[in-house]
N, C-alpha and C positions, 0 to 999 in steps of 0.2 A: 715253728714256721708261721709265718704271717700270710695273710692274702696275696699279696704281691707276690712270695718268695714263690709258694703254688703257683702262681699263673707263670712264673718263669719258669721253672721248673718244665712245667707240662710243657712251652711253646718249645723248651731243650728237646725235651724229649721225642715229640712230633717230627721236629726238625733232623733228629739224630738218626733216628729208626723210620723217620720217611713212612708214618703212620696218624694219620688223622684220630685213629681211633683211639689214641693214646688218652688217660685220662688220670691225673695228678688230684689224688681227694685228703685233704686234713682230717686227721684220725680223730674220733671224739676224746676228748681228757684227756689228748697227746701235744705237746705243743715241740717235740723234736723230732718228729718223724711224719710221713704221709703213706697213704697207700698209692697204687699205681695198676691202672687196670687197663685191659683192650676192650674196649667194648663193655660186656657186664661183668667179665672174666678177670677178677686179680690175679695179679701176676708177678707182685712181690711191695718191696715197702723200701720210701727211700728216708734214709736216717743224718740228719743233722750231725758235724762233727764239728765243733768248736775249740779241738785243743789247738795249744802255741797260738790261740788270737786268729787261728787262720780260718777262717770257715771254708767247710768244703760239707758235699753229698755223699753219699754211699747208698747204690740201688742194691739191693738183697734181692735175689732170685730164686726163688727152692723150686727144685726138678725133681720129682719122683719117678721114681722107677716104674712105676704102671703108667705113668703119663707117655713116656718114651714107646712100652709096648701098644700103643693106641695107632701109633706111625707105622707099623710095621702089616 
């Protein structure tokens, strides 16, 4: 992912989830993927997908089970 691809990315994402706080960051020694954070809090990684010529994203989210008890 290049500079550009990140700053779209992130303006998607703000605009999707209606959150300022969104924040789209290029992973060191990764150039297919980014992380993805609220504030200072990651919150998952989004991954470049290049087959069939078509480009597309993929946000990864992992939910833990003690995170869900934290709501309760």
């Amino acid at each position: 992912m290049d500079v550009q691809e990140v700053r779209k990315l992130d303006a998607y994402l703000k605009r999707v989830f209606g959150n300022q706080k969104i924040r789209v960051v290029p992973r060191p020694k990764k150039d297919d993927s980014a992380e993805v954070y609220i504030g200072e809090e990651f919150v998952g990684v989004l991954f470049v997908d290049d087959e069939d010529d078509d480009r597309s994203f993929q946000f990864q989210m992992a939910i833990l089970e003690e995170d869900l008890a934290d709501g309760e």
